[in-house]
C-alpha positions in Angstrom: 0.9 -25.1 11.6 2.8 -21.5 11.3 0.6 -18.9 9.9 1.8 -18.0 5.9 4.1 -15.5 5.9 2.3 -12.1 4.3 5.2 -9.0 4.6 4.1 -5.9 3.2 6.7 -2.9 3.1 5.4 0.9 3.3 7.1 4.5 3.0 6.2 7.4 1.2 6.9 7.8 -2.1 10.4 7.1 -3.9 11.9 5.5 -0.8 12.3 2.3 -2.5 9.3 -0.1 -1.6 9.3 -2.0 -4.4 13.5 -2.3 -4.8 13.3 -4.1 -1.5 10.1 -6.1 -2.5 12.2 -7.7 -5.1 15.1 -8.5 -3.1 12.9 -10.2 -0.1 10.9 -12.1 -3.0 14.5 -12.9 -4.7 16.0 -13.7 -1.7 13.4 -15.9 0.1 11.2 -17.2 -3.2 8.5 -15.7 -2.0 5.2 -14.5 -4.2 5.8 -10.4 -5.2 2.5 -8.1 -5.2 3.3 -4.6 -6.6 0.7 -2.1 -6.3 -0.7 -0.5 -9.5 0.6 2.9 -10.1 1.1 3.8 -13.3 -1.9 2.4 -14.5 -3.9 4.9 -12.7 -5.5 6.6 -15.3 -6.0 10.0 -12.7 -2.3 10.0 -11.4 -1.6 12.5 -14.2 -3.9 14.9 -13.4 -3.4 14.1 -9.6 -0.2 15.3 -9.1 -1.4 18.3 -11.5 -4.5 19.2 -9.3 -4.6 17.3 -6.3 -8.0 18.8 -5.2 -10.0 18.4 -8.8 -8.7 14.7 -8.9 -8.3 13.3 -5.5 -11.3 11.4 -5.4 -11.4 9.7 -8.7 -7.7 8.8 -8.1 -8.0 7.4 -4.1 -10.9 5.7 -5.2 -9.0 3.7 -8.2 -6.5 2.8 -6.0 -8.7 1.1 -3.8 -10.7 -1.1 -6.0 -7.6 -2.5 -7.0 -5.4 -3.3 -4.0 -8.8 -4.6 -2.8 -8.9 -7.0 -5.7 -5.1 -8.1 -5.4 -5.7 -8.5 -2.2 -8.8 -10.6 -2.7 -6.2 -12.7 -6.1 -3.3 -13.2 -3.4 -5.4 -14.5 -0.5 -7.4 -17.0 -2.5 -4.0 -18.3 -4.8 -1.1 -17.7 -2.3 -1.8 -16.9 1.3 -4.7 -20.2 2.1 -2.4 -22.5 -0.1 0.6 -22.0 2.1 2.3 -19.8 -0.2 4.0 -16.7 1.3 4.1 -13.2 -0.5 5.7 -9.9 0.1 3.6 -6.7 -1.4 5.4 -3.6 -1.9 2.6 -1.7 0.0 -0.1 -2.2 2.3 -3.6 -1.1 1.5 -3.8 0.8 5.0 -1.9 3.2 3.3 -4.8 4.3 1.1 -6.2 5.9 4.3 -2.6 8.2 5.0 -3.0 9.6 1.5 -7.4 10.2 1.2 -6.7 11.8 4.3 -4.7 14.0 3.3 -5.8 15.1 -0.1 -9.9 14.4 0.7 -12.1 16.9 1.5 -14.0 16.2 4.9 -17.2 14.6 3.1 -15.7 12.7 0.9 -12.9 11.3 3.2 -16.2 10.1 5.0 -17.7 8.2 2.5 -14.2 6.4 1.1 -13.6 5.5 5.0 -17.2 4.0 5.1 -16.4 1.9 1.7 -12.7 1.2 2.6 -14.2 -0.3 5.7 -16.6 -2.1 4.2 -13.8 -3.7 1.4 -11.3 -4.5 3.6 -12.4 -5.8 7.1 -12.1 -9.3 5.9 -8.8 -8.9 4.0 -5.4 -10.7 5.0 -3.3 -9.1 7.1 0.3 -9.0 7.0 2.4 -10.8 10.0 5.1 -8.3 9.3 5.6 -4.6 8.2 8.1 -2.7 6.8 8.8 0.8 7.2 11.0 2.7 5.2 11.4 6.7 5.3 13.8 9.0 4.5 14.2 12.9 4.4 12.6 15.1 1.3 16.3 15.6 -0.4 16.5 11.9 -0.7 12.9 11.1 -1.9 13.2 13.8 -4.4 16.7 12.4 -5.6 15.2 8.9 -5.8 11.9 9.9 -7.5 14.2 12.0 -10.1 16.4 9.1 -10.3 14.0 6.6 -11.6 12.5 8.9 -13.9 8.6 8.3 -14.1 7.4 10.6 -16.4 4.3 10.5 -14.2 6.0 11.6 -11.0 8.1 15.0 -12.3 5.1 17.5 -11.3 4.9 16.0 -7.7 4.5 19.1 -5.4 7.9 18.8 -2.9 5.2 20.4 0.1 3.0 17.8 -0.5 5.9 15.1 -0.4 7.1 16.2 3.1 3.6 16.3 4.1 3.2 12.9 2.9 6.1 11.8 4.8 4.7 13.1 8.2 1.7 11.4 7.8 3.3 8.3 7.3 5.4 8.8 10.8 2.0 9.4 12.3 -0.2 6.8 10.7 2.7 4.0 11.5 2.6 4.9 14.8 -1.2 4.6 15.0 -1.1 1.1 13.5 1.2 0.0 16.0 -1.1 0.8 18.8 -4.0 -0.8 17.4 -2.2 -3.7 16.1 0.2 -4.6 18.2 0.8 -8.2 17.7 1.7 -7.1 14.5 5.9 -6.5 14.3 6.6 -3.7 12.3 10.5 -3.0 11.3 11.5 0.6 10.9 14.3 1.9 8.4 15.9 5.1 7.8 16.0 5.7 4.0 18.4 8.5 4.2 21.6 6.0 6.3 20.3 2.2 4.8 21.0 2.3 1.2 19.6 -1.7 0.3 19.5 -0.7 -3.6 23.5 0.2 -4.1 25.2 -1.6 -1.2 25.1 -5.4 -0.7 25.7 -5.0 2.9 22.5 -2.7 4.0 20.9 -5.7 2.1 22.0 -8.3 3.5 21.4 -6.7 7.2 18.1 -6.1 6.6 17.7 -9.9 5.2 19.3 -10.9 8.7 17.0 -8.3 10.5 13.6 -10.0 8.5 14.5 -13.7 9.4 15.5 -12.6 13.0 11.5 -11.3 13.1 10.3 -15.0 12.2 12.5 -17.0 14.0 10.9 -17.0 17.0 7.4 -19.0 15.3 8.5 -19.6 11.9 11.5 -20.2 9.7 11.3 -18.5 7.0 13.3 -21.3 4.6 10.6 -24.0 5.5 8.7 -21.7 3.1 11.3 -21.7 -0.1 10.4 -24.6 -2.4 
């Protein structure tokens, strides 16, 4: 029996995660898991004073991707129901690293740990990244009142880290395929094509065990 399909797409912020979440779940009828962002009631603050609120704010966002994890692997994933989350949690290490102070990265790593070595893991990444002109253009574009005092320094930091931490995962995870897109050339949001190719490029990835269209009901 294939295993479920479980794709989970990362990037740094405003390079169009959850866009291309949609079309895959659209595309494919597959279960869509968007993280919880706005909800965050330290995100505010966060982005005001990322070293007063960093703690309170990683530590929300972990409690609940750990839950919709836990929701998504109990009602989708061991019913045979595939999903596609507009994030993976490993990302919540990429950003307490970077905004945690040394002694308090070390105790969210020890309950991070502790939460999530049992949890599903995805059979497929995707990365998308892209240059800081374009994830400033794209975060203005959407407009979230929440986002408009993100420091641009801290966005290109963000985006290194990402490179880094992707290439990390790929060396302890290997069986694990992980497709890589360039934000700043692949535009899936405004042209049909880029979509489609990237469709093609996904389905290519499961061919080999699983067809994907054994999974649309």
């Amino acid at each position: 029996m294939h295993e479920t399909p479980f794709i989970t797409i990362e990037g740094p912020i405003g390079v169009g995660k959850t866009s291309l979440a949609r079309a895959i779940s659209k595309h494919y009828k597959f279960h869509l898991l968007k993280e919880i962002v706005d909800e965050n009631p330290f995100l505010g603050k966060f982005y005001e004073n990322i070293e007063e609120w960093s703690f309170q704010t990683e530590m929300f966002f972990l409690c609940n991707r750990y839950k919709q994890l836990e929701d998504i692997h109990h009602n989708f994933l061991q019913i045979n129901k595939p999903v596609v989350a507009d994030y993976h949690i490993y990302k919540n290490l990429i950003f307490a690293r970077r905004t945690l102070k040394k002694e308090q990265y070390d105790k969210y790593l020890k309950i991070y740990e502790i939460l999530t070595g049992d949890h599903p893991k995805p059979t497929l990444i995707i990365y998308i990244n892209a240059g800081l002109d374009t994830l400033l253009k794209r975060i203005k574009t959407r407009g979230r009142v929440i986002e408009k005092n993100i420091d641009p320094n801290y966005l290109r930091q963000l985006s290194s880290d990402y490179e880094k931490a992707m290439i990390q995962w790929e060396k302890e995870n290997p069986h694990i395929p992980v497709i890589r897109i360039n934000g700043n050339e692949i535009d899936f949001v405004h042209n049909s094509q880029d979509l489609e190719n990237v469709l093609d490029t996904i389905g290519h990835y499961f061919q080999k065990g699983v067809h994907l269209d054994e999974f649309k009901k």
